[in-house]
Biopython code that builds the backbone (N, CA, C, O; Angstrom):
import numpy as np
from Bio.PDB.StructureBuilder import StructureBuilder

atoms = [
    (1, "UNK", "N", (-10.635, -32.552, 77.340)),
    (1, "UNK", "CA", (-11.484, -33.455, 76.581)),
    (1, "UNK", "C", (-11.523, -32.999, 75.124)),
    (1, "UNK", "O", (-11.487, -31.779, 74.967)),
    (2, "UNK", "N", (-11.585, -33.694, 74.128)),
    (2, "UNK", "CA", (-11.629, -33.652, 72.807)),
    (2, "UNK", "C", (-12.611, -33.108, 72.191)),
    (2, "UNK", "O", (-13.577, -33.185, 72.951)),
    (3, "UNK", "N", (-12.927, -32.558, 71.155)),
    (3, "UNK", "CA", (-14.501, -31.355, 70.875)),
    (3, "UNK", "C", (-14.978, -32.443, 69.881)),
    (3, "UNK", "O", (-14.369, -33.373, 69.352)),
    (4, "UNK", "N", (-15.983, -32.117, 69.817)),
    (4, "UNK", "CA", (-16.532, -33.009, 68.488)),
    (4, "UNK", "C", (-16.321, -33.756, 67.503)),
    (4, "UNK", "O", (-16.424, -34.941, 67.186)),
    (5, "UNK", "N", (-15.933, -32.580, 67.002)),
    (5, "UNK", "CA", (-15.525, -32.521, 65.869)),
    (5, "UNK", "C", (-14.441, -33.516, 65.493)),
    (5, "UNK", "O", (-14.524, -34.466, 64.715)),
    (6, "UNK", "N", (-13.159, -32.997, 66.380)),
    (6, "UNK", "CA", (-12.084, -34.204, 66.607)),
    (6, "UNK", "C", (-12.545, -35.643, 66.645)),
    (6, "UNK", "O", (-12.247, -36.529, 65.844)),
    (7, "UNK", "N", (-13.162, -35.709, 67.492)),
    (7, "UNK", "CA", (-13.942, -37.087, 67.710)),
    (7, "UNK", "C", (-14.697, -37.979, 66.280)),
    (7, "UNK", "O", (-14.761, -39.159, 65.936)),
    (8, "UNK", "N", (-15.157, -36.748, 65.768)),
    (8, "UNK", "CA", (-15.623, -37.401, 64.406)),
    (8, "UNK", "C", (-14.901, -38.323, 63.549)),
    (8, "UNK", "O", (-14.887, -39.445, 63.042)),
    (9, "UNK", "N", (-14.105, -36.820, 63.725)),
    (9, "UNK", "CA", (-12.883, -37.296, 62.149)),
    (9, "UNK", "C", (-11.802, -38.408, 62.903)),
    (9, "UNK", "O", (-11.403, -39.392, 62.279)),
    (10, "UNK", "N", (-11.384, -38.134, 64.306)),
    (10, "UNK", "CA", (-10.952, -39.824, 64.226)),
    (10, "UNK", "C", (-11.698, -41.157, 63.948)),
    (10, "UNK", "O", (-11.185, -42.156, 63.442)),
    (11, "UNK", "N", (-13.014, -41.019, 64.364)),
    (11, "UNK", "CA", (-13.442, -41.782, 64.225)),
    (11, "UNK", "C", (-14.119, -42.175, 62.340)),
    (11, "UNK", "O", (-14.778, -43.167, 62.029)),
    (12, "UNK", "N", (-13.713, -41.144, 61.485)),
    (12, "UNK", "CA", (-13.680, -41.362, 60.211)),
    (12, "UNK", "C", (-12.583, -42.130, 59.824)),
    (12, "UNK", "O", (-12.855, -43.150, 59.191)),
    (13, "UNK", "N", (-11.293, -41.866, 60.071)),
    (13, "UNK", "CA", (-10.157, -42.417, 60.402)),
    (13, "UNK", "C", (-9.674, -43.681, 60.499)),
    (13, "UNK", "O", (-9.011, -44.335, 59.695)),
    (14, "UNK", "N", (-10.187, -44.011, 61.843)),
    (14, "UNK", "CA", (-10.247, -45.972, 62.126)),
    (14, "UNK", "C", (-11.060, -46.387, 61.401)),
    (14, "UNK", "O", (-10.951, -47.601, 61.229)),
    (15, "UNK", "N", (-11.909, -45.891, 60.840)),
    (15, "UNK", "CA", (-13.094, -46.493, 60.326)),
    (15, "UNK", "C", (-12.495, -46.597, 58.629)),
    (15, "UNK", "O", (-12.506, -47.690, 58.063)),
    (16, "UNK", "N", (-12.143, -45.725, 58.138)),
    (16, "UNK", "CA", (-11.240, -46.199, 56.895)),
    (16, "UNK", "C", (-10.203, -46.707, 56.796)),
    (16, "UNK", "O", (-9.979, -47.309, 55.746)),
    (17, "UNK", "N", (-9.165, -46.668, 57.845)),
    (17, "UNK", "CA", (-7.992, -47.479, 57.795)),
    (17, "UNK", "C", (-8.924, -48.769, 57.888)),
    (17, "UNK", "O", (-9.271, -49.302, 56.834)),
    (18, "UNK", "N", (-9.367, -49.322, 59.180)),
    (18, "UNK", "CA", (-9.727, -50.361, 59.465)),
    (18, "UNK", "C", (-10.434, -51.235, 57.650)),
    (18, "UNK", "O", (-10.177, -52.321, 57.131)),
    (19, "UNK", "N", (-10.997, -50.523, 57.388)),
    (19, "UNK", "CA", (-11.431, -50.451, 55.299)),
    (19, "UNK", "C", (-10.343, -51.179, 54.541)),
    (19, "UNK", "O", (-10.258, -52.182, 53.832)),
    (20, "UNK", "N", (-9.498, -50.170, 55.036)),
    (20, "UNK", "CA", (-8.485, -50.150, 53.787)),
    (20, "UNK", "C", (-7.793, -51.907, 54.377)),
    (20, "UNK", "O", (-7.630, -52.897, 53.664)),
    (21, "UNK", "N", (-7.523, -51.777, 55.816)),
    (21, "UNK", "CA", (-6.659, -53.661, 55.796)),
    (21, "UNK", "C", (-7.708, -54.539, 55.575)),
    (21, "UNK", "O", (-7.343, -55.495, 54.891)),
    (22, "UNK", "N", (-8.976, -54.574, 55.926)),
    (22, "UNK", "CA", (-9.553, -55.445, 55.222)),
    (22, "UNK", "C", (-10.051, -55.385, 53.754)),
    (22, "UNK", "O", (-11.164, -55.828, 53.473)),
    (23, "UNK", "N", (-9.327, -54.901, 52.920)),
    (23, "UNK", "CA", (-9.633, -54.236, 51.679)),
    (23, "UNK", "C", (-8.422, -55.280, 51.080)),
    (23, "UNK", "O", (-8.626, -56.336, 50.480)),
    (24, "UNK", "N", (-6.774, -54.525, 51.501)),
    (24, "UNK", "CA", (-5.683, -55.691, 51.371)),
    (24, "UNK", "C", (-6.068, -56.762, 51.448)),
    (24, "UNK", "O", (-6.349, -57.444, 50.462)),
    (25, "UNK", "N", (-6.166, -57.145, 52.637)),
    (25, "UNK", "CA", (-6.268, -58.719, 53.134)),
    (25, "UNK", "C", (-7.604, -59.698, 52.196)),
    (25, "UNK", "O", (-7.645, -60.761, 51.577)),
    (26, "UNK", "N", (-8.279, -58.920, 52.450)),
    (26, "UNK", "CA", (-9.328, -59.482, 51.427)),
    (26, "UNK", "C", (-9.240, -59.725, 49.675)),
    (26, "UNK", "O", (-9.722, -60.559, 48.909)),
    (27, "UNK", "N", (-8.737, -59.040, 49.585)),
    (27, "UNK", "CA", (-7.653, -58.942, 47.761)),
    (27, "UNK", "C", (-6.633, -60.295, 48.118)),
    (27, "UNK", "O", (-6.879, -61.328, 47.495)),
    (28, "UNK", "N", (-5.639, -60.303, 48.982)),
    (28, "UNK", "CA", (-4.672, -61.263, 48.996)),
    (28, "UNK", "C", (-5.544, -62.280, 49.074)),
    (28, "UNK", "O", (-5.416, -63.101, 48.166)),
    (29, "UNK", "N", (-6.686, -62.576, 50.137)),
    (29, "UNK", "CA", (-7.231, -63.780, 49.805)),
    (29, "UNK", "C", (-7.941, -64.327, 48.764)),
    (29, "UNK", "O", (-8.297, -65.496, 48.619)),
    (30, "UNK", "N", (-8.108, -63.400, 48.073)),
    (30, "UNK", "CA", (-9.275, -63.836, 46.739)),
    (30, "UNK", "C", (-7.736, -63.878, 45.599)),
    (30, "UNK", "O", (-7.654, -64.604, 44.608)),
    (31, "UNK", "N", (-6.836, -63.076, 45.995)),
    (31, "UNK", "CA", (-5.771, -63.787, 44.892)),
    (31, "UNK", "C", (-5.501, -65.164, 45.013)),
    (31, "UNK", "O", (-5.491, -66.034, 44.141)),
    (32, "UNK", "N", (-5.232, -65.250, 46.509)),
    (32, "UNK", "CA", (-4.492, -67.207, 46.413)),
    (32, "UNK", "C", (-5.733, -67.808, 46.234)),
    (32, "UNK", "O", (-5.541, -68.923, 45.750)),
    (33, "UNK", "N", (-7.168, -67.541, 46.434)),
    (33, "UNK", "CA", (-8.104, -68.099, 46.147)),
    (33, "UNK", "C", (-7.903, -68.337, 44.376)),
    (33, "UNK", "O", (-8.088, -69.523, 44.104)),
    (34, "UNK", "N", (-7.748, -67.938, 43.799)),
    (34, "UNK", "CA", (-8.198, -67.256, 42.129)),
    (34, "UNK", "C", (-6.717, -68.555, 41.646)),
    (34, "UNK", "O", (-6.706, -69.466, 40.819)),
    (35, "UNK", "N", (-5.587, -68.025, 42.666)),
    (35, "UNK", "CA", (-4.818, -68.981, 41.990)),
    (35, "UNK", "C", (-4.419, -70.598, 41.807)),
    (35, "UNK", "O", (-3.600, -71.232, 41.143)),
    (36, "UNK", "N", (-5.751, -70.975, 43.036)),
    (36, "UNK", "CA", (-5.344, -71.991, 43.981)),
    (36, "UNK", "C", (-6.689, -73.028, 43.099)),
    (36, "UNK", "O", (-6.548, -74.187, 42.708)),
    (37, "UNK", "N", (-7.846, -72.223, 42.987)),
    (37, "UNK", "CA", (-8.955, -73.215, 42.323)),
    (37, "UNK", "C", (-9.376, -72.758, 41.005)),
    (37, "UNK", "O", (-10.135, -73.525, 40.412)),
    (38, "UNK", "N", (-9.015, -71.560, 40.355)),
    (38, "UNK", "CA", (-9.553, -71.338, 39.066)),
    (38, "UNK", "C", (-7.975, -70.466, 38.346)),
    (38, "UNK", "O", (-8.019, -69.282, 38.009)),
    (39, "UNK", "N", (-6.406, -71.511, 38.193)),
    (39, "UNK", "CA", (-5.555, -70.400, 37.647)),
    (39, "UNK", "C", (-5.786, -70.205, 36.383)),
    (39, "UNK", "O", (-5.175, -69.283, 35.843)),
    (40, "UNK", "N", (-6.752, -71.045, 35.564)),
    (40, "UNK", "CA", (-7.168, -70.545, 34.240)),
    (40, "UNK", "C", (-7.815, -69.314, 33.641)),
    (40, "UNK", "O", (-7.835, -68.899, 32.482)),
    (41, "UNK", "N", (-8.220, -68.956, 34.510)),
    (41, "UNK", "CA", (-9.347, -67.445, 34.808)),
    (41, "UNK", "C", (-8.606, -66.622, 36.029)),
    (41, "UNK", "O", (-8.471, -66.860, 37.229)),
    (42, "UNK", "N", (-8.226, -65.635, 35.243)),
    (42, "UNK", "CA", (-7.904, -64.055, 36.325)),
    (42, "UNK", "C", (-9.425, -63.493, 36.608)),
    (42, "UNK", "O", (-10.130, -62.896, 35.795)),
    (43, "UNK", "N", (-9.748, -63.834, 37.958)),
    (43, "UNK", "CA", (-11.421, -63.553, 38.167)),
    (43, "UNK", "C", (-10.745, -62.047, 39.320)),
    (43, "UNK", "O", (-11.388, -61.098, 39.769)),
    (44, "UNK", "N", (-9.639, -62.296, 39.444)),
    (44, "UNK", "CA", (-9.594, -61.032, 40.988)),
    (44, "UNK", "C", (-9.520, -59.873, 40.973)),
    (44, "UNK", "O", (-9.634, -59.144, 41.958)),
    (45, "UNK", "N", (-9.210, -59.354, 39.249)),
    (45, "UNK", "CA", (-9.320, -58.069, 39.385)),
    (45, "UNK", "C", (-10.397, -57.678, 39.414)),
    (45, "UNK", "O", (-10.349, -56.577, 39.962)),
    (46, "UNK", "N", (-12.007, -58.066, 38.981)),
    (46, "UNK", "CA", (-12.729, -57.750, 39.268)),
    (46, "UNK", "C", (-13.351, -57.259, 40.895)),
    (46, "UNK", "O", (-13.811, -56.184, 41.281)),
    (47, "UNK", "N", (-13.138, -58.500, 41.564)),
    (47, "UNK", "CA", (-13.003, -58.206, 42.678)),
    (47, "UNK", "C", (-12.466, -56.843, 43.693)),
    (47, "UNK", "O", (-13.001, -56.320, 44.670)),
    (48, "UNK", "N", (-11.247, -56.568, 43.019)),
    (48, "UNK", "CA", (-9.988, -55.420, 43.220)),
    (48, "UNK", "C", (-10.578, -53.822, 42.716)),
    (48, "UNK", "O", (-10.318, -52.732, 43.225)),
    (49, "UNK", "N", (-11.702, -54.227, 41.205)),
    (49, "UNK", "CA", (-12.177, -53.096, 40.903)),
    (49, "UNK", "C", (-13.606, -52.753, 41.518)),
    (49, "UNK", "O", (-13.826, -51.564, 41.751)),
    (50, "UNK", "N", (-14.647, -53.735, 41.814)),
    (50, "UNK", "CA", (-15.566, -53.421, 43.128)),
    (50, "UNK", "C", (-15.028, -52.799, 44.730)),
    (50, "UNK", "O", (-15.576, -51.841, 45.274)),
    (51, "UNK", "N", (-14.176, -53.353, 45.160)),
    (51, "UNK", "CA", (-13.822, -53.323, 46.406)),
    (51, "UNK", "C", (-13.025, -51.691, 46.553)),
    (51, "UNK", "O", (-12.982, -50.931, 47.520)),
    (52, "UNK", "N", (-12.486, -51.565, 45.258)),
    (52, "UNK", "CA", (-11.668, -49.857, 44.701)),
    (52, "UNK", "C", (-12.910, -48.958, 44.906)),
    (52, "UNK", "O", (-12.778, -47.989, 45.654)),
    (53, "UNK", "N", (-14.305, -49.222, 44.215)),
    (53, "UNK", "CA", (-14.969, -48.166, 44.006)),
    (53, "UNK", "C", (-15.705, -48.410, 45.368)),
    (53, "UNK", "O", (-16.283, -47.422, 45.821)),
    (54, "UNK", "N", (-15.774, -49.564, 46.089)),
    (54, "UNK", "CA", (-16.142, -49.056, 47.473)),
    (54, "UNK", "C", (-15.400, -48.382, 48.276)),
    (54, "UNK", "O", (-15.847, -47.567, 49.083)),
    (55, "UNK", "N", (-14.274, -48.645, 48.135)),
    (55, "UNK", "CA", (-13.523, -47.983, 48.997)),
    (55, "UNK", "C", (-13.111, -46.312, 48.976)),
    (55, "UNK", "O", (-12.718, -45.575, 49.880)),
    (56, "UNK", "N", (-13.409, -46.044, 47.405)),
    (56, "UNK", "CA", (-13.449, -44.691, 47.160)),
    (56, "UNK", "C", (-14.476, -43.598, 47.408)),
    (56, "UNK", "O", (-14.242, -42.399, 47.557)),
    (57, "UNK", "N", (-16.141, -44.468, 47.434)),
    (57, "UNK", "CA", (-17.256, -43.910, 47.653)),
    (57, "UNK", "C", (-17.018, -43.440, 49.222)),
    (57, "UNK", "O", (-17.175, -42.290, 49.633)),
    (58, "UNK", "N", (-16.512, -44.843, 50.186)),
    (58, "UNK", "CA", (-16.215, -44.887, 51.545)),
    (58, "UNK", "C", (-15.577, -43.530, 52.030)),
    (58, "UNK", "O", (-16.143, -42.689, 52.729)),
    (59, "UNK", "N", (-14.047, -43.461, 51.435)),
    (59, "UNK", "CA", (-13.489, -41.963, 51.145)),
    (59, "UNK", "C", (-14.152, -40.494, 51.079)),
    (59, "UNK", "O", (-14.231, -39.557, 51.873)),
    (60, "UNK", "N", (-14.643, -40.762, 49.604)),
    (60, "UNK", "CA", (-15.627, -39.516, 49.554)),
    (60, "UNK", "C", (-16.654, -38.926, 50.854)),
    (60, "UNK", "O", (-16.756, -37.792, 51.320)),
    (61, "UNK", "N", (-17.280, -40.079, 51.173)),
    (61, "UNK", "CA", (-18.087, -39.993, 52.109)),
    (61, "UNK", "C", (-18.024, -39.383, 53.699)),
    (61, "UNK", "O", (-18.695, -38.530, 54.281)),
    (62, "UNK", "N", (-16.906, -40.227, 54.102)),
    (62, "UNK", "CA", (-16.172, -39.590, 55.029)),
    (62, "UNK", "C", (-15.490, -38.335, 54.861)),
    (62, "UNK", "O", (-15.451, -37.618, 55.861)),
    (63, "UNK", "N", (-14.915, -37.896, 53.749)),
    (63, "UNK", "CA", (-14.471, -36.595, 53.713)),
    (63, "UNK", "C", (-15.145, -35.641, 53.660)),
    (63, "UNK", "O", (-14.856, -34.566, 54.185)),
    (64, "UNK", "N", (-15.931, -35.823, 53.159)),
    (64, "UNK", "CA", (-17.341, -34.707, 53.125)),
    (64, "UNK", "C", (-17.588, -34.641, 54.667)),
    (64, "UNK", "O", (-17.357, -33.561, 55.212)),
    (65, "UNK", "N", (-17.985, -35.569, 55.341)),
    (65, "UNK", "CA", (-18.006, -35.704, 56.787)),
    (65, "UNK", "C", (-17.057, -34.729, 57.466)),
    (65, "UNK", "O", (-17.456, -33.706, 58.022)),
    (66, "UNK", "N", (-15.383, -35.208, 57.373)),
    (66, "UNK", "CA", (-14.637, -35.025, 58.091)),
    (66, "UNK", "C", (-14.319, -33.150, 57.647)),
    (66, "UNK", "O", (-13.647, -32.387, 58.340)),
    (67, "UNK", "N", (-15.001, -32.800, 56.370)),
    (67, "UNK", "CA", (-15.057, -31.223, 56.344)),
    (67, "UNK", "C", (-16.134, -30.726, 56.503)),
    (67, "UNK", "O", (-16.416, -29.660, 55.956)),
    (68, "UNK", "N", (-16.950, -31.355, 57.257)),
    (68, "UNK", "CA", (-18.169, -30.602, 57.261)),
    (68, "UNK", "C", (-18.237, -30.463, 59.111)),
    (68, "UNK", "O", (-19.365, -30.251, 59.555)),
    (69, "UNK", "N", (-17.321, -30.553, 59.932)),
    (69, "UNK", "CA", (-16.613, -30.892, 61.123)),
    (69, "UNK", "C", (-15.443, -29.368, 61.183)),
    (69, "UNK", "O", (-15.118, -28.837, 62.245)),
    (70, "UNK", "N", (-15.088, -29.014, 60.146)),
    (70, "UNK", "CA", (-14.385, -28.077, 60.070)),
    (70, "UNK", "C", (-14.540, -26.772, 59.788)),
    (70, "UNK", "O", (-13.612, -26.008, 59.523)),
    (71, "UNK", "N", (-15.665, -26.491, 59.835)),
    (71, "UNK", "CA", (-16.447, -25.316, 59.999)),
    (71, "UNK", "C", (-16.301, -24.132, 61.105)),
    (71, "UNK", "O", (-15.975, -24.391, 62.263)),
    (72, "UNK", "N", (-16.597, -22.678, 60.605)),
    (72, "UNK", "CA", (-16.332, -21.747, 61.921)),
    (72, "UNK", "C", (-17.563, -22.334, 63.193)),
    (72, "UNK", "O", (-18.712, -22.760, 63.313)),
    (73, "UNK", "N", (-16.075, -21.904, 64.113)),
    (73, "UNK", "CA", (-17.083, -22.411, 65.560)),
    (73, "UNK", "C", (-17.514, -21.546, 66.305)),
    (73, "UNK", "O", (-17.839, -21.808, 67.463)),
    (74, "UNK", "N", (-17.586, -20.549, 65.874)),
    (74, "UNK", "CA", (-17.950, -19.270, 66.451)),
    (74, "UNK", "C", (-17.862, -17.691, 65.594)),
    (74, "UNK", "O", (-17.931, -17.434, 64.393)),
    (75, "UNK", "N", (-17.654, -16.680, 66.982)),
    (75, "UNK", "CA", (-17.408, -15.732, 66.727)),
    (75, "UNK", "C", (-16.026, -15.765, 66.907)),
    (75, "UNK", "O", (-15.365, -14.936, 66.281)),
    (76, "UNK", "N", (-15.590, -16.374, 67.467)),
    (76, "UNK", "CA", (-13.776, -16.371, 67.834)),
    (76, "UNK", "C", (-13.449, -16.851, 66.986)),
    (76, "UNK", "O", (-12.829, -17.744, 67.565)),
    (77, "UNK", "N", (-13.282, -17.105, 65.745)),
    (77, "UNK", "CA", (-12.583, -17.106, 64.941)),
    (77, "UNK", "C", (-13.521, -16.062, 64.347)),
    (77, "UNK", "O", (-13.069, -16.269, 63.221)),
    (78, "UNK", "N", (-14.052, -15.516, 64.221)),
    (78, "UNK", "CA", (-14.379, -14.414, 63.252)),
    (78, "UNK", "C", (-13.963, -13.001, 63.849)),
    (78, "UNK", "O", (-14.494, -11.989, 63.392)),
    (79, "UNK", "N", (-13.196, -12.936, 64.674)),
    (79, "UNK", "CA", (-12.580, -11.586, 64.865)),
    (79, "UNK", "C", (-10.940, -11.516, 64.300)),
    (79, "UNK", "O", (-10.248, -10.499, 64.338)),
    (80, "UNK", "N", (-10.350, -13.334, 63.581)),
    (80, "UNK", "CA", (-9.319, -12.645, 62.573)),
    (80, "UNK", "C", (-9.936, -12.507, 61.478)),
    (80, "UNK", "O", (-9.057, -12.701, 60.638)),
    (81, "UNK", "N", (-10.738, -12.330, 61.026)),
    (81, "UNK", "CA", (-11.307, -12.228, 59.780)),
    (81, "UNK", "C", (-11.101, -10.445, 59.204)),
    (81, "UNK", "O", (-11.964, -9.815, 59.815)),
    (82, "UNK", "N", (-10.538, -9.764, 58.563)),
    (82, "UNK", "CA", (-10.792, -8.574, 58.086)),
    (82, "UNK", "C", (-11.503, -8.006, 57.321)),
    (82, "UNK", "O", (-11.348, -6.902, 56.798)),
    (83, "UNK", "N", (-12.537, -8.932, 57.191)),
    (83, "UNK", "CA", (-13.698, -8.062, 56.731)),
    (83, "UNK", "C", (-14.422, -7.606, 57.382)),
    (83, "UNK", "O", (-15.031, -6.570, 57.114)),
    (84, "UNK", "N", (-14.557, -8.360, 58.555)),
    (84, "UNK", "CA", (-15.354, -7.820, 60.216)),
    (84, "UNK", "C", (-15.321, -5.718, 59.830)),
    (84, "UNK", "O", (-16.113, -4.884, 59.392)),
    (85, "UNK", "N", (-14.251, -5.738, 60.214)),
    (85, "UNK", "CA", (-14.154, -3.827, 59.791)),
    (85, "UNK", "C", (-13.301, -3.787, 61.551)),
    (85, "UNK", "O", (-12.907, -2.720, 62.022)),
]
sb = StructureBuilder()
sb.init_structure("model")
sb.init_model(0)
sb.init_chain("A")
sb.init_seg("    ")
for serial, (resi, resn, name, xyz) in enumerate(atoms, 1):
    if name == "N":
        sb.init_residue(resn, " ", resi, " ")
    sb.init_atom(name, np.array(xyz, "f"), 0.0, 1.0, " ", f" {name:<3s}", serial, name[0])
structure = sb.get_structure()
Protein backbone atom coordinates (compact mmCIF):
# COMPACT_ATOMS: atom_id res chain seq x y z
CA UNK A 1 0.00 0.00 0.00
CA UNK A 2 1.18 3.51 -0.76
CA UNK A 3 2.34 5.88 2.45
CA UNK A 4 0.94 9.13 2.63
CA UNK A 5 2.79 11.03 1.58
CA UNK A 6 2.83 9.41 -1.97
CA UNK A 7 -0.76 9.68 -1.93
CA UNK A 8 -0.59 13.36 -1.45
CA UNK A 9 1.65 14.36 -4.01
CA UNK A 10 -0.19 12.25 -6.58
CA UNK A 11 -2.95 13.58 -5.73
CA UNK A 12 -1.23 17.22 -6.11
CA UNK A 13 -0.45 15.94 -9.47
CA UNK A 14 -3.95 15.11 -11.10
CA UNK A 15 -5.06 17.91 -9.50
CA UNK A 16 -2.66 20.27 -11.50
CA UNK A 17 -2.45 18.49 -14.63
CA UNK A 18 -6.19 18.20 -14.57
CA UNK A 19 -5.53 22.63 -14.11
CA UNK A 20 -3.31 22.83 -16.58
CA UNK A 21 -5.97 21.03 -19.64
CA UNK A 22 -8.56 22.98 -18.49
CA UNK A 23 -6.32 25.98 -18.45
CA UNK A 24 -5.46 25.07 -22.48
CA UNK A 25 -8.80 24.29 -23.40
CA UNK A 26 -10.24 27.14 -21.76
CA UNK A 27 -7.64 29.72 -23.51
CA UNK A 28 -8.51 27.95 -26.96
CA UNK A 29 -12.04 28.67 -26.22
CA UNK A 30 -11.92 32.23 -25.25
CA UNK A 31 -9.51 32.58 -28.37
CA UNK A 32 -12.17 31.40 -31.05
CA UNK A 33 -14.52 33.17 -28.75
CA UNK A 34 -12.40 36.68 -29.00
CA UNK A 35 -12.09 35.88 -32.70
CA UNK A 36 -15.47 34.87 -33.62
CA UNK A 37 -17.57 37.97 -31.79
CA UNK A 38 -15.15 40.77 -30.90
CA UNK A 39 -11.95 40.37 -33.81
CA UNK A 40 -11.58 44.09 -33.30
CA UNK A 41 -10.38 43.78 -29.68
CA UNK A 42 -7.56 41.19 -28.56
CA UNK A 43 -9.54 40.74 -25.12
CA UNK A 44 -7.71 37.00 -24.54
CA UNK A 45 -4.63 37.76 -23.38
CA UNK A 46 -5.98 39.08 -20.52
CA UNK A 47 -7.74 36.19 -19.87
CA UNK A 48 -4.28 34.01 -20.55
CA UNK A 49 -2.63 36.47 -17.95
CA UNK A 50 -5.35 35.79 -15.00
CA UNK A 51 -5.65 32.15 -15.66
CA UNK A 52 -1.23 32.20 -15.72
CA UNK A 53 -1.22 33.73 -12.27
CA UNK A 54 -3.78 31.20 -11.15
CA UNK A 55 -2.23 28.63 -12.31
CA UNK A 56 1.10 29.61 -10.84
CA UNK A 57 -0.30 30.44 -7.27
CA UNK A 58 -2.02 26.72 -7.88
CA UNK A 59 1.76 25.48 -8.43
CA UNK A 60 3.26 27.23 -5.65
CA UNK A 61 0.75 25.94 -3.46
CA UNK A 62 0.90 22.49 -4.16
CA UNK A 63 4.59 22.46 -4.05
CA UNK A 64 4.92 23.69 -0.81
CA UNK A 65 2.45 20.82 -0.11
CA UNK A 66 4.12 18.24 -2.13
CA UNK A 67 7.59 19.23 0.04
CA UNK A 68 6.24 19.44 3.05
CA UNK A 69 5.32 15.42 2.43
CA UNK A 70 9.02 14.98 2.07
CA UNK A 71 10.24 15.27 5.28
CA UNK A 72 12.41 12.78 7.63
CA UNK A 73 10.17 9.89 8.57
CA UNK A 74 11.91 8.79 11.25
CA UNK A 75 14.88 7.63 12.91
CA UNK A 76 15.71 5.40 9.89
CA UNK A 77 16.78 7.72 7.94
CA UNK A 78 18.68 9.39 10.57
CA UNK A 79 21.19 6.69 11.10
CA UNK A 80 22.77 7.76 7.44
CA UNK A 81 23.18 10.95 8.69
CA UNK A 82 26.96 11.57 10.05
CA UNK A 83 26.47 13.78 12.37
CA UNK A 84 24.57 11.19 14.52
CA UNK A 85 28.47 10.34 15.79
Amino acid sequence: MAGRGFLIRENHRVLLTIHALVMIFGLLACAVLNRRFSPDRFWVQWVALAWGAAFLAHLWVFSRGTLATMGRAGRARDSRNPEDG
